[in-house]
PLY file of the C-alpha trace (Angstrom):
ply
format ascii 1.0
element vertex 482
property float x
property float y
property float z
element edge 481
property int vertex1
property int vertex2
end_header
46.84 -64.47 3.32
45.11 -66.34 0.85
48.07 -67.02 -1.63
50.04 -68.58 1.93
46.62 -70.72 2.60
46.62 -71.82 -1.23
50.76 -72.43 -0.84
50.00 -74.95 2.28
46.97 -76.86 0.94
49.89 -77.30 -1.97
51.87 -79.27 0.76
49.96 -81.11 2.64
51.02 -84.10 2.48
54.51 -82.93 2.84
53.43 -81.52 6.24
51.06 -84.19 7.08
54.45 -86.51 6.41
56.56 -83.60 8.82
53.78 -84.55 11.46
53.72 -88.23 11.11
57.36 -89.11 10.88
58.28 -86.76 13.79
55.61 -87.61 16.29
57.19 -91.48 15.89
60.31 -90.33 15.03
62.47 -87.74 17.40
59.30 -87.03 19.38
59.99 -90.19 21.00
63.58 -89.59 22.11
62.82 -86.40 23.90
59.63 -88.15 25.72
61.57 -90.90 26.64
64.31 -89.19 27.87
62.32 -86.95 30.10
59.32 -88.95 31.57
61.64 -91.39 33.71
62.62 -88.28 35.39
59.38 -87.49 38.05
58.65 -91.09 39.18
62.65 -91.76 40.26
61.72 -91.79 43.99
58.86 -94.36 43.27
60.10 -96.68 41.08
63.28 -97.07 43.83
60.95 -98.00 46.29
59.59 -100.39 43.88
62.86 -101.74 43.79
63.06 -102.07 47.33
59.96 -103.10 48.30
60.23 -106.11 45.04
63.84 -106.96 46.27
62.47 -107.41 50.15
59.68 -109.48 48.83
61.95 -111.94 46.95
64.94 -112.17 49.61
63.78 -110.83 52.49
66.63 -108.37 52.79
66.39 -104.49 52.21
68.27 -103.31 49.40
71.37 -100.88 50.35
71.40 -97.03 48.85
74.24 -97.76 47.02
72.21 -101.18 44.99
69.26 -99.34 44.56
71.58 -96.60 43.15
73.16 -99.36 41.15
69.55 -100.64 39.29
68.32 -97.17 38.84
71.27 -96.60 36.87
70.71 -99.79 34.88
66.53 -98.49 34.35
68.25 -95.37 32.80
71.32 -96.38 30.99
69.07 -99.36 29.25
67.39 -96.84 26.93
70.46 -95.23 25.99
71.93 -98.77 25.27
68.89 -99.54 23.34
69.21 -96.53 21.40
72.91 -97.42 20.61
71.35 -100.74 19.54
68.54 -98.99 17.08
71.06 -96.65 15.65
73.35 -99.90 14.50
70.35 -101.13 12.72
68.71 -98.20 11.75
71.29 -98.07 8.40
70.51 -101.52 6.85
67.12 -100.51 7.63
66.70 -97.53 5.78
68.41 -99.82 2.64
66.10 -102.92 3.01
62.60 -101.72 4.23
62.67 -97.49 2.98
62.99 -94.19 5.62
58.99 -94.60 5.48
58.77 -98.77 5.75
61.83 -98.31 8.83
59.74 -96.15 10.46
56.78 -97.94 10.94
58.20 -101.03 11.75
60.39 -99.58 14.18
57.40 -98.97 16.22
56.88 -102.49 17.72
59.88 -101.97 19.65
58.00 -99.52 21.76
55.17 -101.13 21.64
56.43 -104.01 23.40
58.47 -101.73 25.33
55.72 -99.54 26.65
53.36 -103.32 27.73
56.78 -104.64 29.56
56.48 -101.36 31.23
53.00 -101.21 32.29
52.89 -104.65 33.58
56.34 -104.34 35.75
54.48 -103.30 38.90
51.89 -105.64 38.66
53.84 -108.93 37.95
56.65 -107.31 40.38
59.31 -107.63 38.35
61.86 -104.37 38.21
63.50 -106.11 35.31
60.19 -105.30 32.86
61.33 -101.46 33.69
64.62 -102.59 32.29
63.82 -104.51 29.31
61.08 -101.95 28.69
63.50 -99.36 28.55
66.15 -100.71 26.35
62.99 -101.75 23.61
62.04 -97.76 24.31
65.49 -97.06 23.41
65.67 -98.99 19.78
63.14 -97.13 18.37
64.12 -93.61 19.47
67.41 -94.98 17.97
66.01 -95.23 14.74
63.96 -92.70 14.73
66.42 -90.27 15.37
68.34 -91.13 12.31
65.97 -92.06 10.01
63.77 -89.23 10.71
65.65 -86.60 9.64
67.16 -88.41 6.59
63.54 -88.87 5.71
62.06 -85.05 5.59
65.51 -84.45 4.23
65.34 -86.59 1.15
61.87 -85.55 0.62
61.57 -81.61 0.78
62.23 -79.03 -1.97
65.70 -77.95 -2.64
64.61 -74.17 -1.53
63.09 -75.12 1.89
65.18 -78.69 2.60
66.47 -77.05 5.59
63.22 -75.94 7.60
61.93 -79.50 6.49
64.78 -80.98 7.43
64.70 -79.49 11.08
61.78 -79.60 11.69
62.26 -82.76 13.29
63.80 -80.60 15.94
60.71 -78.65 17.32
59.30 -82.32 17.93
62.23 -83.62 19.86
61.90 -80.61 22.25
58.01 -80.81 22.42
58.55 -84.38 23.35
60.93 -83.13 26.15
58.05 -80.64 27.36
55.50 -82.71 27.39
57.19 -85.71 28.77
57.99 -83.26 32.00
54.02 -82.45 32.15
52.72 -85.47 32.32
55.20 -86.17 34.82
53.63 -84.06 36.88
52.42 -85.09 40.48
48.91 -84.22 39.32
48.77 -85.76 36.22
50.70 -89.01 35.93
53.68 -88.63 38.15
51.93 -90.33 41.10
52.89 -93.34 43.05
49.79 -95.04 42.01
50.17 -93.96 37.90
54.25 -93.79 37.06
53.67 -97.55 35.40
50.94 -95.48 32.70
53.86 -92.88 32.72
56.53 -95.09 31.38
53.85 -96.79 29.36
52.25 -93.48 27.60
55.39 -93.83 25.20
52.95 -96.53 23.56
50.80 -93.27 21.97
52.94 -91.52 19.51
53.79 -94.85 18.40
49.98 -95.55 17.56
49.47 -91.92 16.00
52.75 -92.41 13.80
51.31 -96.56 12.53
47.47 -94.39 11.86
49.10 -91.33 9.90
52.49 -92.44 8.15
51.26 -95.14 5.49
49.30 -92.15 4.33
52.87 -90.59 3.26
54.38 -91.47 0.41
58.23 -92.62 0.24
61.14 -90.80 -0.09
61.35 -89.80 -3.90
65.16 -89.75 -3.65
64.91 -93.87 -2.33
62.74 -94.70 -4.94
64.69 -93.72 -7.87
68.37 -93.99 -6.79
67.57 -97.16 -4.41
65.00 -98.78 -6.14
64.98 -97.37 -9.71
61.02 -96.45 -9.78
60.84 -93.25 -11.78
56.76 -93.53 -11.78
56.65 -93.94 -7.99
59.34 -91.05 -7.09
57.15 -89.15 -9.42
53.90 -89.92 -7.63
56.00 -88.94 -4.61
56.86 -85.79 -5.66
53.96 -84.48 -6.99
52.06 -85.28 -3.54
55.01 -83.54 -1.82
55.79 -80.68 -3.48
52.41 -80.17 -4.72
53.82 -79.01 -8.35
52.83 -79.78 -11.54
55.62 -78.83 -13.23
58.59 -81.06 -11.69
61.41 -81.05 -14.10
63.98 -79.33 -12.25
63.52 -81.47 -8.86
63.45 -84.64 -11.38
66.76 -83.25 -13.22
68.58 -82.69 -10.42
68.25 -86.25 -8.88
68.67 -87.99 -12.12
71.69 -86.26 -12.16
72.69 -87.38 -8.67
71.73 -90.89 -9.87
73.77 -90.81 -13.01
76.61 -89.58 -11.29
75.92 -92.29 -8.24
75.41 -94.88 -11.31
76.82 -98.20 -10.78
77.36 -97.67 -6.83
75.09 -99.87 -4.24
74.61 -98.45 -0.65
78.14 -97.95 1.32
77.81 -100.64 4.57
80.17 -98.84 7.90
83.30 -100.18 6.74
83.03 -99.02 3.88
82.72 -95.55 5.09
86.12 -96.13 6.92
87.81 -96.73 3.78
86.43 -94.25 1.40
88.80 -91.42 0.87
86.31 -89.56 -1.01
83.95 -89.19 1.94
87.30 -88.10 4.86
86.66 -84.89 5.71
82.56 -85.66 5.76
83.41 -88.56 8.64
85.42 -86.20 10.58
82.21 -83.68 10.54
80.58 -86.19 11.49
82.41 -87.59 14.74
82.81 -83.70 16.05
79.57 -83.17 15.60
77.59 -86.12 16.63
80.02 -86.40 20.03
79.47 -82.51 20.80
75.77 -82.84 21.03
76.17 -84.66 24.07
79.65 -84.12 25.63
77.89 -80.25 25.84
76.07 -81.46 28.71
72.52 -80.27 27.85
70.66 -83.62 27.70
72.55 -84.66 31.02
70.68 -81.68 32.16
67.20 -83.30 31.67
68.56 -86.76 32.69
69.68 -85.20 36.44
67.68 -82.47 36.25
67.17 -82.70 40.13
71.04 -82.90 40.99
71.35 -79.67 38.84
68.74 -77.84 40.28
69.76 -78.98 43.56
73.50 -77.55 42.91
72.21 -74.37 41.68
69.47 -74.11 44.92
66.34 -74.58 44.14
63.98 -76.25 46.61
63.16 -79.67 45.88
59.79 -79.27 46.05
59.78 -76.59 42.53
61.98 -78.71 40.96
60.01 -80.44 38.46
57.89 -77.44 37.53
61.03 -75.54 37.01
62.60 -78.82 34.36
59.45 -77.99 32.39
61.00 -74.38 31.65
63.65 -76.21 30.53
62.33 -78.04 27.73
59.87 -74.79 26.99
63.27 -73.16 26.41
64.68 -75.53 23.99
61.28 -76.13 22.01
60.82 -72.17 21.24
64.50 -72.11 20.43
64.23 -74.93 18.09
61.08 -73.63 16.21
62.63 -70.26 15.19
66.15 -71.76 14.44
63.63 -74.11 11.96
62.08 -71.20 10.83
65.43 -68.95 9.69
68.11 -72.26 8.84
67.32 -71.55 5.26
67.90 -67.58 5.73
70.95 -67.42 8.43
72.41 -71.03 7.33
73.45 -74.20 8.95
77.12 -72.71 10.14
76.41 -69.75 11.96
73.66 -71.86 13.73
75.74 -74.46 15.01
78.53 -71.92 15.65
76.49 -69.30 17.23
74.97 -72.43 19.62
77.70 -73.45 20.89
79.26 -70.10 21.44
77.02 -68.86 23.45
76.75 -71.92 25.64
80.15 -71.47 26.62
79.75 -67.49 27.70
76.20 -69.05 29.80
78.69 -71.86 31.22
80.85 -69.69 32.24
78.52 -67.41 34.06
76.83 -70.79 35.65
80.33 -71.56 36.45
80.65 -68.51 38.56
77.09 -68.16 40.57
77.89 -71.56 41.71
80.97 -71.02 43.23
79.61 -67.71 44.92
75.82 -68.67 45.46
76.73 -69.26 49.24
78.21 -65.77 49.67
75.25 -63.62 47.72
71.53 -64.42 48.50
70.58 -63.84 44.55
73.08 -66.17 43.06
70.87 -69.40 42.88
68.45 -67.39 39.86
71.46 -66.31 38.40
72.25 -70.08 38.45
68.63 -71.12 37.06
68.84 -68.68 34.34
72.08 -69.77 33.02
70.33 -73.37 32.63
67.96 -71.86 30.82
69.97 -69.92 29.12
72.23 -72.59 27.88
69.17 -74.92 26.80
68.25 -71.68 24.58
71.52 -71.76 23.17
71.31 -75.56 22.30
68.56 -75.34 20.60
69.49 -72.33 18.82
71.85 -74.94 16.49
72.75 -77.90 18.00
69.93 -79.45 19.01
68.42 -79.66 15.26
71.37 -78.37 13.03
73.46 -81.49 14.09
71.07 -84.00 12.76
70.65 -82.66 9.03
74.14 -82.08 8.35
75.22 -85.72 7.78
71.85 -85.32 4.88
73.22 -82.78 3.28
77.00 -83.40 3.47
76.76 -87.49 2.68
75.08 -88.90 -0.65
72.61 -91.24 -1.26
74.75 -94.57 -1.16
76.88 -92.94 1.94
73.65 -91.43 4.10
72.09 -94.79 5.93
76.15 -95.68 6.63
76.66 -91.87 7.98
73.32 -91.56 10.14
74.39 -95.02 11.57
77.71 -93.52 12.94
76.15 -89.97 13.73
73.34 -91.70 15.61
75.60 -94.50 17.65
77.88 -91.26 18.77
75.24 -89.71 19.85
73.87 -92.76 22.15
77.59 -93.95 23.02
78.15 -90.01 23.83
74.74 -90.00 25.85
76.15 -93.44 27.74
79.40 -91.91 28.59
77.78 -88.44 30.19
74.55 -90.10 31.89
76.99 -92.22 34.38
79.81 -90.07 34.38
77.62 -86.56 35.48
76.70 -87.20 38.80
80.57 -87.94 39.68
80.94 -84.86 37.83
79.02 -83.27 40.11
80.19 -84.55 43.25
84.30 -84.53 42.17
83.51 -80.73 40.67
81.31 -79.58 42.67
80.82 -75.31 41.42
83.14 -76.22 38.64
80.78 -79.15 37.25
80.08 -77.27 33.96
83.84 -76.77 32.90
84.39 -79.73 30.91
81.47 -79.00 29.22
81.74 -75.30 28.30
85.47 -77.09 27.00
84.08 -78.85 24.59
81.46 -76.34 23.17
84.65 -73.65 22.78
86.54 -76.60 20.46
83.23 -77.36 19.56
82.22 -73.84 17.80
85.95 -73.35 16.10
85.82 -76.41 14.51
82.74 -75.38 12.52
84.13 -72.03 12.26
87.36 -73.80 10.83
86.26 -76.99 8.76
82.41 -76.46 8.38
81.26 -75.46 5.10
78.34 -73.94 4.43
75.71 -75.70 2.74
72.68 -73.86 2.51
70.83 -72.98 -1.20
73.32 -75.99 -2.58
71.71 -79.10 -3.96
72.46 -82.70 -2.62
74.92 -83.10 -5.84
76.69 -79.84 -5.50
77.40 -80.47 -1.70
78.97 -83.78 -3.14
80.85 -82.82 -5.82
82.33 -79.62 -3.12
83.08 -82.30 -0.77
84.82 -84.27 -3.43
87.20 -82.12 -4.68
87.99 -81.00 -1.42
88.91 -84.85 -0.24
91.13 -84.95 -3.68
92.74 -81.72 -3.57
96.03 -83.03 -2.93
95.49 -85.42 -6.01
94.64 -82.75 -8.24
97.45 -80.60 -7.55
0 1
1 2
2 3
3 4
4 5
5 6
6 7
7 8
8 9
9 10
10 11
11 12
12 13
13 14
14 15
15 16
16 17
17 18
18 19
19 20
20 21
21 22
22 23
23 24
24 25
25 26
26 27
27 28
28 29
29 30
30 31
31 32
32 33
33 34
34 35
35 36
36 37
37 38
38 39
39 40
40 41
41 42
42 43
43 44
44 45
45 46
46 47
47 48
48 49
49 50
50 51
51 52
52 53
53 54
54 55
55 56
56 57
57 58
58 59
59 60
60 61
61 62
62 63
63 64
64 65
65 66
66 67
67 68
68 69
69 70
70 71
71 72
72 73
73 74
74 75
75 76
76 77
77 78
78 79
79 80
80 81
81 82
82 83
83 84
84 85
85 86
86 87
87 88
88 89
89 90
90 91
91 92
92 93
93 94
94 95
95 96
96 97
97 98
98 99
99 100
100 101
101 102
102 103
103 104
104 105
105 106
106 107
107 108
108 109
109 110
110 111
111 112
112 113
113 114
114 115
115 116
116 117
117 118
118 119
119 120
120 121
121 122
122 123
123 124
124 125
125 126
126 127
127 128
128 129
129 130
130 131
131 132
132 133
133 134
134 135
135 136
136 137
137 138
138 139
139 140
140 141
141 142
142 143
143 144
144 145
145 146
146 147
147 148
148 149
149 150
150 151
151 152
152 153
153 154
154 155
155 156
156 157
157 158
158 159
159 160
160 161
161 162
162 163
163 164
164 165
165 166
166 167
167 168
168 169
169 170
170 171
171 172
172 173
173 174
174 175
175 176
176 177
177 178
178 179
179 180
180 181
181 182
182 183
183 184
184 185
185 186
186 187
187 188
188 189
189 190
190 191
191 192
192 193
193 194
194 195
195 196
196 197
197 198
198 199
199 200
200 201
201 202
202 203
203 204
204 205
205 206
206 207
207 208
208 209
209 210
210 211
211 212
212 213
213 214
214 215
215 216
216 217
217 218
218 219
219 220
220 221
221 222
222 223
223 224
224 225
225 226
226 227
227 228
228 229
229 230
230 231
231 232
232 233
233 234
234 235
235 236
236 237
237 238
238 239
239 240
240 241
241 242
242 243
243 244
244 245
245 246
246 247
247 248
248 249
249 250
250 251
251 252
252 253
253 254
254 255
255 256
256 257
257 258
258 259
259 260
260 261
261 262
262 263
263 264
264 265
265 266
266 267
267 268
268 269
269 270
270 271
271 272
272 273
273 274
274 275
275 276
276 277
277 278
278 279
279 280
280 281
281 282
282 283
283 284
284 285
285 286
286 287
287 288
288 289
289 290
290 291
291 292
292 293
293 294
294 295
295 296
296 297
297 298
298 299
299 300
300 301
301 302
302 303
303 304
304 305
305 306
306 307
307 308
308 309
309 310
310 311
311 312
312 313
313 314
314 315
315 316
316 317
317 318
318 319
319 320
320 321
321 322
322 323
323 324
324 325
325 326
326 327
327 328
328 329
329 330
330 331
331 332
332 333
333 334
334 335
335 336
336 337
337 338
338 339
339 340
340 341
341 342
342 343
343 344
344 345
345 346
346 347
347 348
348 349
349 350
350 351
351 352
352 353
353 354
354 355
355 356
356 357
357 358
358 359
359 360
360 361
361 362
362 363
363 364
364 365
365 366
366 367
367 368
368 369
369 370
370 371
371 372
372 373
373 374
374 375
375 376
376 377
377 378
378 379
379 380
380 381
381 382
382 383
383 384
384 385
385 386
386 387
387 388
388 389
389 390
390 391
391 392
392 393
393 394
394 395
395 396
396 397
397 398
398 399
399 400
400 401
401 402
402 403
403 404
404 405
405 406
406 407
407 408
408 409
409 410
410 411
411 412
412 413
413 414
414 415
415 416
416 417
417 418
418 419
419 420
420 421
421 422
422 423
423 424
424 425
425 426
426 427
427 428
428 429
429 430
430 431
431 432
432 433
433 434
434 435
435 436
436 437
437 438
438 439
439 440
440 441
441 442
442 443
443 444
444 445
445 446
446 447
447 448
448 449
449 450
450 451
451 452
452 453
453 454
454 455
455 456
456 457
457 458
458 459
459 460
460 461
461 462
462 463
463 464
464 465
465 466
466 467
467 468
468 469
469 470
470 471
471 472
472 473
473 474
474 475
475 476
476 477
477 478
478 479
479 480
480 481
């Protein structure tokens, strides 16, 4: 007991910097994403009742359909928008500098937000949203690239994902406040969609106490002292020879090369099979259908028949699932690996899809069939976060090197939002064309999902950042060498 106390007052800072660049970081993306979902019925009205006001004419179900679709797409879009940027970034300002300044996009987000109801202006909600959107964009690449670059070779993984735990207690507690009793009241949702405004103050207090990723300041800027500083308050060591050995290795070996922009990406042979990771992976996370789960939450409750009333209590299960999921995958990625994670995630979503599959199509005919339905959600969320939900964001890390990673996180991330896009507006068709069968297309994708990794995913756990390279590398020039 004592030796684990002494071995965490040794790091600190590097979990005082886990803390501060997650609660600004992916904790955002997972509040975001869920607190828009208790005040839907209100804010419509809002639309209504501001529309009548200005033309004197009630808006039809199908236009107030229309804007709420617009209030919800406009984060995604904004996180397309924050992943674009997030790259040069990470180059120009640091993971640490990005982070911080990332957060006056929801800053002025959250006050658009807030003031909407007052000035009557719907639009606000809009604009609000899409500013919301940037910085979860950013943060959900440079977050992980962050811990990454900064942990010990012998935990980077649990460091690494433990931006994941975040993302999922930023689902959960986005859901709670939600709440009718807490914030999810007619008279409150414009504090709701404004109470994104708080991590983004706790992240600007605790961050510029966090040193810089070592790994940025010697290979990107060339500051030996400084990434020694760095490591020494991270790794709380005083013997650092091997961590400093290894990456001036990766910077001789990197010698010469300045950071990779996305085209360059495109026409680096040497970095192939890494892209092609990279688009499975980054388009799975949400062509899997779990995040359209939180987004229509209601519709898929509603399918699987649940009263409307215990709907939103139940969505908070949901994120409960995928947060204790998340922590233990964090706590065993170093042990089990980052494969049989993503593979075992996906796998398994596809036997619960199946089963939800099935207790749709005969929840009419047997009384029971609606819980079977609810626990195949929840079983599927379990599954997600099992791998996927985590997993998928440190692989391009590990897999890309230091010139390559901003480039690679910029893709990863803009799949992810384009991906996110794509599912939002296309699920409740989905739902309506599919009917018991809404799940198939995405238990498809998690089957080709989980034999590509099976197939073309190597394992990269115990490997330093070089080795993974230099793998990776002769891999791409096999046919050369032969």
């Amino acid at each position: 007991m004592a030796q684990a106390l002494k071995k965490l007052l040794q790091i600190r800072c590097l979990l005082l910097s886990i803390f501060a660049a997650s609660i600004g970081g992916t904790f955002q993306y997972g509040f975001n994403l869920t607190i828009i979902n208790a005040p839907t019925i209100f804010i419509q009205n809002f639309l209504n009742e501001t529309w009548t006001e200005r033309y004197g004419m009630h808006l039809e179900s199908w236009a107030i359909t229309l804007l709420w679709s617009f209030i919800v797409v406009a984060y995604a879009i904004g996180g397309l928008v924050g992943s674009l940027i997030a790259g040069p970034m990470a180059i120009k300002l640091g993971r640490k500098g990005s982070l911080l300044s990332s957060n006056i996009f929801v800053l002025i987000g959250a006050l658009l937000m807030v003031l909407s109801r007052t000035v009557k202006s719907f639009e606000l909600i809009i604009i609000g949203r899409f500013f919301s959107g940037i910085n979860s964009g950013v943060g959900m690449n440079i977050n992980p690239m962050y811990l990454g670059e900064s942990a010990p070779k012998e935990i980077r993984g649990l460091v690494a994902l433990s931006f994941a735990p975040f993302t999922a207690a930023g689902l959960v507690l986005g859901q709670t406040i939600g709440l009718r009793e807490i914030l999810g009241s007619e008279e409150l949702w414009p504090l709701l969609l404004g109470s994104c405004a708080v991590p983004a103050l706790i992240q600007l207090i605790t961050l510029p106490w966090c040193p810089e990723s070592p790994r940025y300041l010697l290979i990107d800027r060339g500051n030996k002292d400084m990434c020694m500083k760095a490591l020494r308050r991270l790794h709380g060591k005083a013997n650092l020879t091997t961590e400093m050995d290894e990456m001036l290795e990766e910077q001789m070996a990197l010698q010469g090369q300045k950071a990779k922009r996305l085209w360059d990406l495109f026409r680096d042979h040497s970095v192939k099979q890494q892209l092609i990771i990279t688009f499975v992976l980054g388009s799975a996370m949400q062509l899997c259908g779990n995040d359209a789960t939180y987004t229509y939450a209601a519709y898929v409750f509603r399918a699987a028949g649940i009263p409307s009333e215990n709907i939103q209590y139940v969505t908070i299960g949901t994120g409960c699932c995928e947060f204790t999921t998340s922590l233990t995958s964090n706590l065993f990625i170093d042990r089990i690996g980052r494969r049989v994670l993503l593979m075992g995630g996906y796998s398994l979503m596809v036997g619960c899809g199946i089963l939800f599959t099935i207790s749709l199509t005969l929840q009419d005919k047997i009384i029971w069939m609606p819980y079977l339905s609810m626990a195949c959600i929840f079983a599927s969320i379990l599954s997600f976060g099992i791998g996927p939900a985590g997993v998928t964001g440190v692989i391009p890390m590990e897999i890309f090197d230091q010139t390559a990673r901003p480039a690679a996180y910029t893709i990863n991330g803009s799949l992810l939002w384009i991906n996110l896009i794509v599912v939002v507006m296309a699920f409740p068709f989905i739902v309506e064309g599919l009917g018991s069968f809404c799940y198939v297309p995405f238990l498809s994708i998690s089957f080709l999902t989980a034999l590509f990794i099976g197939f073309f995913l190597p394992e990269t756990k115990g490997k330093t950042l070089l080795e993974i390279s230099q793998e990776f590398h002769r891999h791409n020039f096999k046919a050369q060498v032969e």
